[in-house]
C-alpha positions, -999 to 999 in steps of 0.1 A, spaced: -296 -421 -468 -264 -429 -474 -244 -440 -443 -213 -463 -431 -236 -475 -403 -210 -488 -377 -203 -449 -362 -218 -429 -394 -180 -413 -400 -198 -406 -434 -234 -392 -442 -250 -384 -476 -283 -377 -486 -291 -390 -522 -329 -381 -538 -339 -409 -556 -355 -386 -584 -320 -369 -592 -299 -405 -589 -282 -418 -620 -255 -445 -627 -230 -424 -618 -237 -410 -586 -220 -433 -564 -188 -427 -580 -192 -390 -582 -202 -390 -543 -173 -412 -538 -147 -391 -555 -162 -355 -544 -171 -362 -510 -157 -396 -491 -124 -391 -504 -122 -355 -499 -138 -364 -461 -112 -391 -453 -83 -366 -464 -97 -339 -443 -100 -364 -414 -64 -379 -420 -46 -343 -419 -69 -331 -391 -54 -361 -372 -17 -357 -389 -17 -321 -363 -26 -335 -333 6 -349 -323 8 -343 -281 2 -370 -259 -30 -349 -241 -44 -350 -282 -41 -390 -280 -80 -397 -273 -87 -375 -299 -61 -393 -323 -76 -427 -316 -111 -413 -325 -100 -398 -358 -81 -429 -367 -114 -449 -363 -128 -429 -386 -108 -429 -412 -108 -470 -407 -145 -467 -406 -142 -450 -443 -119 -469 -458 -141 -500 -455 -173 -481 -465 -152 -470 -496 -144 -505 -504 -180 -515 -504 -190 -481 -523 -165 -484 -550 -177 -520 -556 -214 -505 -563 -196 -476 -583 -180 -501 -605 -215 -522 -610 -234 -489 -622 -266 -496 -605 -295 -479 -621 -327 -479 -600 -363 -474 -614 -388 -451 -598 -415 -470 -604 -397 -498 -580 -400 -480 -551 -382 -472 -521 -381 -507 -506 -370 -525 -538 -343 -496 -546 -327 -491 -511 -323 -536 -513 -297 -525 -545 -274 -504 -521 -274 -528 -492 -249 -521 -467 -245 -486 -480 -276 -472 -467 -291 -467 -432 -322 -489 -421 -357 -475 -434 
């Protein structure tokens, strides 16, 4: 799983079984992007000042985001492969703080 752990802004479910080299840059590109975009216009409409809570909640999202893209477009870059025969444990310790706890 996935998940920029401070307020899980972002979720994605990855099966180990169908994960290849390129999956973190392909989830980055097709889903966090897209998500923090979506977020960012979302918060570009609310512009009243009743719509403020709701403006500060959006904008720590996107915050929370941007710093889980850093960290996922660092592992992108690296291509990590994992083997099957590792395990859960010893795979989910080669995405570390990308991934929720087990």
């Amino acid at each position: 799983m996935f998940t920029s752990v401070k307020g899980k802004a972002f979720n994605a479910l990855v099966y180990m079984h169908q994960y290849d080299k390129t999956t973190l840059a392909k989830m980055r590109m097709d889903y966090l992007l897209e998500l923090e975009a979506k977020i960012d216009a979302q918060r570009e409409m609310l512009d009243s000042s009743k719509d403020a809570q709701e403006k500060a909640k959006l904008s720590s999202k996107i915050e929370e985001i941007m710093a889980y893209d850093e960290l996922l477009k660092n592992k992108a870059d690296a291509y990590v492969e994992i083997d099957l025969d590792d395990g859960v444990k010893v795979n989910y310790r080669k995405f570390e703080g990308l991934v929720g706890k087990l």
